[in-house]
Structures are given as C-alpha cells and as structure tokens.
MIVO-910664 format. One line per field, with one value per residue (C-alpha): residue number from 0; residue in three letters; x, y, z. Coordinates in steps of 0.1 Angstrom, whole numbers. Example, Ala and Ser with C-alpha at 12.3 -4.5 7.8 and 13.67 -1.06 7.14 Angstrom:
<pts>
nr <- 0:1
rest <- ALA:SER
X <- 123:137
Y <- -45:-11
Z <- 78:71
</pts>
This chain:
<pts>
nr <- 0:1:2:3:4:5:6:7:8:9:10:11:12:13:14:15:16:17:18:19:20:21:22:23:24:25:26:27:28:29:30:31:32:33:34:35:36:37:38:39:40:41:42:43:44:45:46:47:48:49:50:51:52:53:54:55:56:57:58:59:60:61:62:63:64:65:66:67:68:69:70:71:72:73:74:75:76:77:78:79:80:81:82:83:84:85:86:87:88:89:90:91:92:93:94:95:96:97:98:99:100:101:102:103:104:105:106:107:108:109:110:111:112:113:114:115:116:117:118:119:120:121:122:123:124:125:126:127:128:129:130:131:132:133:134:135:136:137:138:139:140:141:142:143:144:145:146:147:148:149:150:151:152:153:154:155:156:157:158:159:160:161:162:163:164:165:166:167:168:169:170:171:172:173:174:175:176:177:178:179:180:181:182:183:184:185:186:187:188:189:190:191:192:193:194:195:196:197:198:199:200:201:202:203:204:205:206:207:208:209:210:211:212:213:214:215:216:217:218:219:220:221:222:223:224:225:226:227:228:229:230:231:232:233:234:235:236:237:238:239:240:241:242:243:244:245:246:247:248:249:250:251:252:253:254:255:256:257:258:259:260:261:262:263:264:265:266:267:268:269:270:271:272:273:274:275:276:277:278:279:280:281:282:283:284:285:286:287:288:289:290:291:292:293:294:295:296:297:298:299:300:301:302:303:304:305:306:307:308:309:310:311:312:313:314:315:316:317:318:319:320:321:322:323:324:325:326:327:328:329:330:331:332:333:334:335:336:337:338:339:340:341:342:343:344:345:346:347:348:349:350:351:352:353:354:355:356:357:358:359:360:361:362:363:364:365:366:367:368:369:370:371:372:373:374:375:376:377:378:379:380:381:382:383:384:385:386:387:388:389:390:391:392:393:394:395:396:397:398:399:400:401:402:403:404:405:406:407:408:409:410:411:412:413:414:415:416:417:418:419:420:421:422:423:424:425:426:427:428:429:430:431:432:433:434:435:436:437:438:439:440:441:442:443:444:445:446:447:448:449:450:451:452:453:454:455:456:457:458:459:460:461:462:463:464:465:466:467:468:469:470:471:472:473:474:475:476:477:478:479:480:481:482:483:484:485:486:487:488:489:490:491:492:493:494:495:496:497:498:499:500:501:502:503:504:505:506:507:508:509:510:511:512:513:514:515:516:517:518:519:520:521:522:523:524:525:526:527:528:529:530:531:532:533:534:535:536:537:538:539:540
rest <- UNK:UNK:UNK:UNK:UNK:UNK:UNK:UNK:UNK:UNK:UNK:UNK:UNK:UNK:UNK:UNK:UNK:UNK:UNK:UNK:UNK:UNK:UNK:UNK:UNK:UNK:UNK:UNK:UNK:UNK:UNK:UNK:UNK:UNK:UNK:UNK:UNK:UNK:UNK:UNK:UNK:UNK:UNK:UNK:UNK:UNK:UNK:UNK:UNK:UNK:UNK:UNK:UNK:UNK:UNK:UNK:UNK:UNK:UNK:UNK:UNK:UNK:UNK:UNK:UNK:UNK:UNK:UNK:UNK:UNK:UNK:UNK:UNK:UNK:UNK:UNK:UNK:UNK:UNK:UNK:UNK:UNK:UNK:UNK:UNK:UNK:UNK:UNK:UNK:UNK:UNK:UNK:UNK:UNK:UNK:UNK:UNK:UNK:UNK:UNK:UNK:UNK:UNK:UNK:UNK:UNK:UNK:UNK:UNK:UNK:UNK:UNK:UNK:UNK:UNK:UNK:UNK:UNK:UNK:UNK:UNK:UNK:UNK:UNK:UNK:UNK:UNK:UNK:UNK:UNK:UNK:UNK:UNK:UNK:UNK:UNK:UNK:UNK:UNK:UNK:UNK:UNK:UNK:UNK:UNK:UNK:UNK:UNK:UNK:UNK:UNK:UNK:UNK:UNK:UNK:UNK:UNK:UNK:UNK:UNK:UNK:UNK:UNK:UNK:UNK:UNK:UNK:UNK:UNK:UNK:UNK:UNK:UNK:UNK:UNK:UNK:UNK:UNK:UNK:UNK:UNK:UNK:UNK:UNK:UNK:UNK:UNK:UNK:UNK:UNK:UNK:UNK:UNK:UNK:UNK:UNK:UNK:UNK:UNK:UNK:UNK:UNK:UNK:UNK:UNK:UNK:UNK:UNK:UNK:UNK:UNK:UNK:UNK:UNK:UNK:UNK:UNK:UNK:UNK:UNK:UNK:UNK:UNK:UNK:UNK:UNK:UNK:UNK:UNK:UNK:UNK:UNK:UNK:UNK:UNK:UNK:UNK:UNK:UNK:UNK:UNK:UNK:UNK:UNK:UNK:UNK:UNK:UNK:UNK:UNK:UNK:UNK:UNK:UNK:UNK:UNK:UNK:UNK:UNK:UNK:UNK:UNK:UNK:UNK:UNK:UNK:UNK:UNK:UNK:UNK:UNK:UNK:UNK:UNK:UNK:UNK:UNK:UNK:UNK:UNK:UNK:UNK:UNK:UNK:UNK:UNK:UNK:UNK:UNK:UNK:UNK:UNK:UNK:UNK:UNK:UNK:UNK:UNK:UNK:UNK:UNK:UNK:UNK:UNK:UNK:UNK:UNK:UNK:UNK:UNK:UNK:UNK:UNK:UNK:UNK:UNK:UNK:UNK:UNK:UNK:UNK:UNK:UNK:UNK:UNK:UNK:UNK:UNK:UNK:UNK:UNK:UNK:UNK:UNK:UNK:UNK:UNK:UNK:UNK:UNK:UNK:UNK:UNK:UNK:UNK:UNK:UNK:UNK:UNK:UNK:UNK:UNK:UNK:UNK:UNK:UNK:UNK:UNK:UNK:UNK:UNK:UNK:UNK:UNK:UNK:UNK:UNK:UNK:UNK:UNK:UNK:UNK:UNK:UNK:UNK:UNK:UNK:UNK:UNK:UNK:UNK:UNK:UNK:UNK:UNK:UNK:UNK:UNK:UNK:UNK:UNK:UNK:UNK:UNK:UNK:UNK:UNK:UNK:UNK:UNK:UNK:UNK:UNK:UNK:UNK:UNK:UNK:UNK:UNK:UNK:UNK:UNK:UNK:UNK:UNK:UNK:UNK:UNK:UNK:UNK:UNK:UNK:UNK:UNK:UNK:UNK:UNK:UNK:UNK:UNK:UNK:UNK:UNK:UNK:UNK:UNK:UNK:UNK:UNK:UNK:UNK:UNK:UNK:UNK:UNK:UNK:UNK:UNK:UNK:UNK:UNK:UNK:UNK:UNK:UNK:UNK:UNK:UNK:UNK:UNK:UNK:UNK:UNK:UNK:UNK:UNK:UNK:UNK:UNK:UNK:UNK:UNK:UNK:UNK:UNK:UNK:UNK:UNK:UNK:UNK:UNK:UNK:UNK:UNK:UNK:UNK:UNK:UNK:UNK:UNK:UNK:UNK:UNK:UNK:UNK:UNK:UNK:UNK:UNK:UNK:UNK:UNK:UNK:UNK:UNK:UNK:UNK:UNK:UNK:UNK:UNK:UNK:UNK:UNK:UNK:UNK:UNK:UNK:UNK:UNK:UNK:UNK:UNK:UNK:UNK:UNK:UNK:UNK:UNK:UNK:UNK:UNK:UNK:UNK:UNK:UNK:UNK:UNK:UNK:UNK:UNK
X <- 0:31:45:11:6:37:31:-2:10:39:13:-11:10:34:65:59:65:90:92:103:247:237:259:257:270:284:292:305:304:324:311:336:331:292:276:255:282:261:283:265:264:246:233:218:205:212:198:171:152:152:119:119:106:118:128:122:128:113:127:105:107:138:148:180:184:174:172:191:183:202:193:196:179:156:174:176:214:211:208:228:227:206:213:191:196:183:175:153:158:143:160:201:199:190:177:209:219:241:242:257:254:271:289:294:332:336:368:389:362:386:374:338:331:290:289:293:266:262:258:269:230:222:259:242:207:217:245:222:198:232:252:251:284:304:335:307:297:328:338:304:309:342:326:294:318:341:322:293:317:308:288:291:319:337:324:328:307:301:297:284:275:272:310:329:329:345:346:356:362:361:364:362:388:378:360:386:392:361:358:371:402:396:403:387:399:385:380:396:371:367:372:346:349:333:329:310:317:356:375:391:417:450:482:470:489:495:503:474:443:428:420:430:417:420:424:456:462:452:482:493:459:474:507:488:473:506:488:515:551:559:560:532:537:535:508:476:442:424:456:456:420:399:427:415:406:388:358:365:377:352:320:327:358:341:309:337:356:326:315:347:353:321:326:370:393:420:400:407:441:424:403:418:417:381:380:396:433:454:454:484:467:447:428:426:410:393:395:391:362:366:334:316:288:251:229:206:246:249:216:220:255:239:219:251:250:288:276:298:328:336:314:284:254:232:251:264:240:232:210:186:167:157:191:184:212:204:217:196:218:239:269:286:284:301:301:322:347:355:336:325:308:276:283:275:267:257:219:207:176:180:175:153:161:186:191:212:218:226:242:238:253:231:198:178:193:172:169:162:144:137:124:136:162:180:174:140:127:126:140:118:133:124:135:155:137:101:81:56:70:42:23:34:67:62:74:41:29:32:64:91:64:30:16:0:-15:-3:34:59:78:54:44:83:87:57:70:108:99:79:107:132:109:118:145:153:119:101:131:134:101:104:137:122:95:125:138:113:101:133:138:111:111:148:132:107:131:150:118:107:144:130:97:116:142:137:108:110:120:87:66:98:92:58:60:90:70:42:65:79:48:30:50:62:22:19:51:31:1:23:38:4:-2:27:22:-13:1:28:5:-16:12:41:16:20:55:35:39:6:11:8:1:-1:-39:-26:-33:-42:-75:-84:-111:-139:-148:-143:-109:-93:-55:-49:-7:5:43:67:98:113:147:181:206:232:204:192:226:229:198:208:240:227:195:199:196:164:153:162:137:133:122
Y <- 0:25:15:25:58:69:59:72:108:112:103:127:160:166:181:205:242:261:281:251:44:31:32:19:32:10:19:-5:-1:-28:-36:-18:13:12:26:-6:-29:-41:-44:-22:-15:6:2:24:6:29:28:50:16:-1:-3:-4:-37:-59:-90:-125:-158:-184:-220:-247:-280:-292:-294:-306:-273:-236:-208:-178:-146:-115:-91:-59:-70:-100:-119:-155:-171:-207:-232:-241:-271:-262:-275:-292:-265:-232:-200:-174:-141:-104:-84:-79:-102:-134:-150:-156:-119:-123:-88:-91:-57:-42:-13:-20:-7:-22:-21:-40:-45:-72:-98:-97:-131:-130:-165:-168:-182:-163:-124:-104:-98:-137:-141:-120:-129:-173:-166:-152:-183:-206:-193:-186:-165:-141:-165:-192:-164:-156:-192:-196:-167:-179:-212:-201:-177:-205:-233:-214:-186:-149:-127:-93:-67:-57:-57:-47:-68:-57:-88:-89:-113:-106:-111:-99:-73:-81:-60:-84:-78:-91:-92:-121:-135:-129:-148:-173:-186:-188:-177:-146:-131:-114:-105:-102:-81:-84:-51:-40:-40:-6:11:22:17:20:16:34:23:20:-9:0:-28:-17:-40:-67:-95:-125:-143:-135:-161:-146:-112:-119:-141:-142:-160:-178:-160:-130:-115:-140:-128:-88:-102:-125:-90:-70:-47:-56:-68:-65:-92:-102:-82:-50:-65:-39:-50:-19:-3:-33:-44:-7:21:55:86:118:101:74:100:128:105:74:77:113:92:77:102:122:93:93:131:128:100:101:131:150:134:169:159:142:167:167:133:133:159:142:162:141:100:97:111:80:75:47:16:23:47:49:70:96:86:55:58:53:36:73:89:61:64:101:99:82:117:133:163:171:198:217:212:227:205:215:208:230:264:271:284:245:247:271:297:268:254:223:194:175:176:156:131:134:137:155:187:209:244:260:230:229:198:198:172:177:164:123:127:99:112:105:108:78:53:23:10:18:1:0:-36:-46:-78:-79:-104:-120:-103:-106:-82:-54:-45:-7:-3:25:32:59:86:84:124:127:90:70:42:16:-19:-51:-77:-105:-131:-120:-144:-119:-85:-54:-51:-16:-32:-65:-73:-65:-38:-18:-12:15:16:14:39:18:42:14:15:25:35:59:72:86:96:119:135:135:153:182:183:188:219:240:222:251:247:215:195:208:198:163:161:168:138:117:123:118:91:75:81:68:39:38:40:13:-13:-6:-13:-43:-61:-69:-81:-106:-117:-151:-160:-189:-188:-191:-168:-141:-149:-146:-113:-95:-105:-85:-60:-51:-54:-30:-4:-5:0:26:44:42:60:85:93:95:125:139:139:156:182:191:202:220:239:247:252:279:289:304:287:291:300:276:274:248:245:239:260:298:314:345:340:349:307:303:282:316:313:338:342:334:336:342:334:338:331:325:354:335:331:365:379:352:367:406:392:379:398:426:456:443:433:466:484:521:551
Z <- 0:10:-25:-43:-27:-38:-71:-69:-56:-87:-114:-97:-101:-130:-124:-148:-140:-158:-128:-107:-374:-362:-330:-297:-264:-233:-202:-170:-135:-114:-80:-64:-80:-77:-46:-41:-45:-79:-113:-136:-178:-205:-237:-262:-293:-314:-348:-372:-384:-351:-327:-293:-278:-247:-262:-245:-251:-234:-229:-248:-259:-269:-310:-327:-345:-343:-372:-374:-382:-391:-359:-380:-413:-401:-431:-423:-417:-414:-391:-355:-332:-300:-267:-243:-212:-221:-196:-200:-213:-211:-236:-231:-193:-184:-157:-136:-140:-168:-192:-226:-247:-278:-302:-334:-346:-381:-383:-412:-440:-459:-426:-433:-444:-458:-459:-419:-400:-373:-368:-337:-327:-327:-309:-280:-276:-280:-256:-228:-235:-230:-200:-163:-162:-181:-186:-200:-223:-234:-245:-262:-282:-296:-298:-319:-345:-349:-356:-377:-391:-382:-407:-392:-386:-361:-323:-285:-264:-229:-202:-167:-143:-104:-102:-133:-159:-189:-222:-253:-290:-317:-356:-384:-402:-436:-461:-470:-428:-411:-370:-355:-338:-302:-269:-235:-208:-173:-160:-127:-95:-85:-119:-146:-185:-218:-257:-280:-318:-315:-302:-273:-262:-278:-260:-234:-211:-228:-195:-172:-178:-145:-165:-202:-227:-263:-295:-304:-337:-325:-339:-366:-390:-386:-393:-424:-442:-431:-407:-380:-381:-339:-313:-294:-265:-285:-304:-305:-312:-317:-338:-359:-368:-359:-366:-352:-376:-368:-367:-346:-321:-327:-336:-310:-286:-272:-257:-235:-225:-218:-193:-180:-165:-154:-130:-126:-122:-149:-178:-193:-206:-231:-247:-278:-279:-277:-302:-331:-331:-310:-318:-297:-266:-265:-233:-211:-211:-179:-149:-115:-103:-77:-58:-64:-92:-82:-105:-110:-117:-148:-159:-156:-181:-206:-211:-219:-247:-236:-216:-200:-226:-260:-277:-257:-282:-263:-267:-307:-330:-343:-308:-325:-301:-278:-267:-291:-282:-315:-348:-375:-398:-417:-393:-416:-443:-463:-468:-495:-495:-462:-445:-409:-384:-360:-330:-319:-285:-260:-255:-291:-314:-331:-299:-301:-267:-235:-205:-174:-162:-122:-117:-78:-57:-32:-54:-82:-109:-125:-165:-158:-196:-216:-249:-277:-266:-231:-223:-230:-213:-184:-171:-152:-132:-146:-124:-147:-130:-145:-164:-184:-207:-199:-228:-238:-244:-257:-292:-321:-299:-325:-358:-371:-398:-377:-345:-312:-292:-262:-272:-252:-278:-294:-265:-254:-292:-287:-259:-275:-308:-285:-262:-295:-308:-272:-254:-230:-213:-228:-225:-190:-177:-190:-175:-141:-145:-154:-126:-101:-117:-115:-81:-68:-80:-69:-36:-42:-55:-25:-4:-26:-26:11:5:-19:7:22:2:-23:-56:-72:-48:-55:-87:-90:-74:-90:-121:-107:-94:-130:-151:-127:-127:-166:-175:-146:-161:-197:-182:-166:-202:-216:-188:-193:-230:-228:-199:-224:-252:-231:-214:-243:-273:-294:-283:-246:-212:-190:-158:-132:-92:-63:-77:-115:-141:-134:-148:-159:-134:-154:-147:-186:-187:-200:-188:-168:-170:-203:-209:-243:-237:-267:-282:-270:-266:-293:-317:-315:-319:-349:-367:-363:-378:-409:-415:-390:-422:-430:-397:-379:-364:-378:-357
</pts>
C-alpha cells in the first residue's frame, strides 16, 4: 500500500513548472566502483530503423536445430545445433543476472566473411539463453563464431555477471578462414569503463588467464594482411584491426571520455583526444572514479550532450533559439569546401532502446528499460527473473512503420519530438519527471528487494513479475499524462502560468488562462539573426 501511494502521488501531479549508425553506447560499473556494491552497464541501441521492444525468449521443448536470423535486417542465416539446457531471457539479461550488450566498430572491411553463419546480434541474444556467467559467455561466443563462421563486422561486447565485468572484442577473419580473432579483458574491481563504436583494447597481457583471454592467432591474422610486423607483446588489437581517424575519435571515442570526466578526475588531458586532433593522446581503457557511481549517476550519463565542454550541443548556433542538443543526420556537411561534423553525442535521437543492467550479488538483478532517446525518457526496473513482458513493451505492440496508441515506444517519441521543438523549457520539464520518476522507483526497489528476501523462488518470482509489469504499464500511463500536460502547457510557443492548484485562470470561470508567458529566443540566436539579417530586420524610428 506504501508503494502505491507513492506511485499514486507522482502520477497525480506533474513536475511540470518552468518556474520550478547506427551506433551503440556502453558503459560498466564494477562492484567496487558502484555505490550498491552491484556491477553495472549501459546500452543504447542505437539505430534509425530499429523499434523499441523488450525482447524475451522463453525456454521450450527441446529441437536438434534452431534458425538464425540477421538481428539488423531479419534476413535468415542458417541453421545451428541447439542445446538441451536453455535460460530465460528479457531483452540484453537473463535469468541468472548475466548482461551481454554491444557497439558495433567495423573495423577492417577485408574480414567480413557474408557467408558466416552467425551475426553479432544472434551471438548475444543465444548466448544469454546458454550461459550462467560471463567467462561461460565468453567461451560460447568464440565457440558459436568458430564453428558457424561470423557474418558481421567488427564488435565490443560488454559482459556482466554478479561477479565480473569483462569488455571483449572481436572481428572475423575474412571470407577465405572462417571464425574470429579477439580478446577479452577483465575489468579491474573498482574502476569504470566503456565503448562506443571504437575498439578500445589496444596492447593486453598475454600471460594472465585470470583477467586476459584471447584467440591464439590473434596476432598471426594482422601479421597475415601485413597490418602488424611486432612481437606479441607490442601487439595492439584496436591499432591493428579498428585504426583510429577523426571520426572514430570525434563520432565514437568522445561518448567515453565524456563518461569518464564525469565520474574520474583529470579526464581533461584528453580533450583533444576526444575531439579528433590528437590520436596519440589516446585515453585509457578504464579509470578509476573519484566517488563511487550510483545507479541514478549512470543512468544520468547516458543523457550526456557534452555539456559543460567545448562541444556543448546546447550552446552554438546548431541549438537554435531553444538550446536544441540534437543535430539531425547526416553527421557531416560541407560548406564552400571545407567539410564539418555535428556532433554524436551519447543522449541521441535515433535510440530504439537503453538500458542500465545490475548484476547484484546476493539479489535478483534489474533490467532498468527505456524506450527511444536516453534524455528525454525514463528508465523503469524489470527484475530479470520475470516471467511476463508489460504489454506496452512486448514485441508486435506496434512497428518503425505502424503507431500503437499502447506502445511505449510511441508514447516517449511523442514527448521526445515536443521536447526537440523547445528544449530550454520543454526539454526541462520532461527532464524533471524523469527524474522523479526514476527516483522513486529507486526507492521502491529498495523497499521491494526486502519483501523478496527469504521467500522462495517461485513466490519471488511470481512477485517481481508482478512488481515489473506494474510499474512499466503505470510508467506508460504516466507518459500519456505527461504527453497531454505538455501540449496543453508549451503550445503555441506560450507557457501558462501555473500554481499549487494547476493551471491559473483568468477568473472569469471560462478556462481563459490567466498568465501566459513568451519566452522567446536565445541570446546567441538572436545575436545570430541581427548578424545575418539585422539591415532588414532593424527596427526604424
């Protein structure tokens, strides 16, 4: 009852006042680095032609063989051998708190092999169904590519269990030798990490099995093309198979970095690094963070516009009047010869789905799931254990190609594209529902982790299902609201006045508003426009 007060009181009231590539982004949080003592990663599926749906797959009876389908395209692969033990899976987790997420990095085009068997999507989604750990999933991953051959490009897999974080990648071997090369680096405890679209593992240990894996001829196929002529030990996977270029920098190795001086300290040094002018500046695999990072602090830098930094999306005359942090695709133009990039920021327009994954030791993990961009929607937990997907997020609730007025994902794009037209305030309110959102049901996960303990694993079960399904469909609702209070709000370019009551009247009792605001523009954009029109725009006395 305490839980659905709460709920009850923050769907009531809107926190609305303005007076109060596809490419992927990862970031991991080792237990000891987390203020819960939970390993933690992101994801943003990143892509213009991807919907946002919570995947599941349920165990069944058993068959000899399984199909394979292309996760980008839907294309069918082939076939593979299944196994008789399966677990179940809600979207990028499974049900023994095992998180296995992506970036895409390319890389060498000459080892794409289209005859492989098996794409990086499928590599994901049958590994989660086959393994408890992240060592498990590791050695099936090699195992599937291997034996199947591996039909996509380069990759950086992100892998947590309640343990270990691991960050592996990976690339094929070309058309003529089927498999991939790769490595796998176990990531400190007490340090944070990240890839976004550029492989990150440069030299490794080839001695340490405890916290380095990787593939025998990792080095022999760079030697094979004559992309590297060193030993071993000087042997660099991310020079050799993804090398860096102002785009890999600018576009992809920026996401990180931005992540990075957020959480650690002197991250600045690396600016131009970030930036695209400095390759040999290159950052670190991981750092260590100056305070330990709350789950709400990672969801939170997953919202990133690089405020705050020379890149700052929200300030330049790209941000319009409204402070805009978005820059429509294509990444880059030119102007009079000279070419020039918009910005790729964490916090993107393009995003199907994002999550943020605890792996907790001694609890059931949590999927915290969103749908469409990270800035301008919510997060809410699904406990991996859960045996039912809400309906606004299971998979035929609606298409890229088809509105459901019950779909998660429509419902956040509504409130995304208004929140685009007038960032500075739109964008703000929606922020502040994020957040309360958010934290309340921080709060209430908290509360509920204790109602779980000591119960049995069915009746937990049972009721983390509950639990999740609940509160996805309440959080749908609450967008719907939001939606609605938006428009009625923001129309027109006007903000209506608001009070502890709501809205203010004229009162005349005929819903007249009474205080009706126009804000305007920015100062940069007005300074912009009596630049470039200001003779015929001048006002003459």
């Amino acid at each position: 009852m305490k839980r659905l007060l709460k709920l009850a009181a923050l769907v009531g009231a809107f926190i609305g006042s303005v007076y109060t590539a596809d490419a992927c982004t990862n970031f991991i949080v080792t237990r000891g680095a987390s203020t819960d003592g939970s390993n933690m990663v992101t994801y943003a599926a990143d892509s213009h032609g991807l919907y946002g749906t919570l995947y599941q797959y349920i165990p069944g009876k058993y068959t000899e063989w399984m199909d394979v389908t292309e996760w980008d395209t839907g294309r069918y692969i082939g076939k593979i051998k299944q196994v008789p033990v399966t677990y179940r899976t809600l979207g990028n987790s499974n049900e023994h708190s095992l998180f296995i997420t992506e970036t895409t990095f390319g890389g060498r085009h000459e080892l794409e092999d289209p005859n492989g068997g098996i794409d990086y999507g499928s590599l994901i989604y049958i590994t989660l169904q086959r393994a408890k750990t992240a060592r498990e999933a590791i050695a099936i991953i090699v195992d599937l590519a291997n034996t199947y051959g591996y039909a996509s490009s380069g990759e950086s897999f992100s892998i947590v269990d309640t343990e270990e974080a691991w960050i592996m990648e990976l690339i094929g071997k070309g058309p003529n030798d089927k498999g991939i090369v790769w490595v796998a680096r176990r990531i400190p405890d007490g340090y944070v990490s990240g890839h976004a679209n550029q492989a990150r593992i440069t030299t490794f240990p080839w001695n340490d099995p405890e916290n380095c894996l990787y593939a025998p001829d990792v080095a022999d196929v760079a030697r094979k093309f004559g992309w590297y002529e060193g030993s071993n030990e000087d042997f660099s996977f991310a020079d050799a198979y993804a090398p860096l270029d102002f785009g890999a920098m600018r576009g992809c190795e920026a996401r990180v970095w931005a992540f990075f001086r957020t959480v650690a300290a002197d991250m600045d040094q690396y600016e131009d690094y970030a930036m695209g002018h400095n390759p040999a500046n290159r950052m670190p695999l991981w750092v260590k963070p100056v305070e330990k990072v709350s789950p709400k602090l990672l969801m939170d830098c997953m919202r990133d516009h690089y405020e705050g930094t020379k890149m700052d999306m929200t300030t330049d005359i790209g941000a319009g009047g409204e402070g805009c942090p978005y820059r429509w695709r294509p990444m880059y133009f030119e102007v009079d010869g000279v070419e020039y990039c918009n910005e790729r920021a964490t916090a993107t327009q393009q995003t199907a789905f994002w999550l943020v994954g605890q792996a907790r030791p001694g609890k059931t993990g949590i999927l915290w799931f969103g749908t469409d961009d990270a800035a301008t929607s919510p997060l809410t937990p699904i406990y991996v254990t859960s045996t039912e997907v809400p309906e606004c997020l299971k998979e035929g609730n609606g298409t890229m190609l088809k509105y459901s007025d019950t779909s998660m994902f429509w419902i956040t794009n509504r409130v995304a594209q208004f929140a685009y037209l007038r960032y500075n305030v739109v964008g703000k309110a929606v922020r502040q529902n994020i957040d309360a959102w958010e934290n309340t049901m921080i709060d209430m996960v908290n509360e509920f982790d204790q109602e779980l303990a000591g119960l049995n694993q069915k009746k937990a079960r049972k009721m983390a299902t509950e639990f999740s399904v609940e509160n996805a469909q309440l959080l749908f609702h609450f967008w719907e609201g939001l939606d609605e209070y938006l428009m009625v709000k923001y129309i027109d370019g006007n903000v209506k006045g608001e009070d502890e009551k709501g809205f203010i009247d004229n009162g005349n009792g005929k819903d007249i508003p009474g205080v009706i605001e126009m804000p305007g523009y920015s100062e940069n954009w007005k300074r912009a426009v009596a630049a470039d029109k200001g003779e015929i725009l001048k006002v003459v006395k």
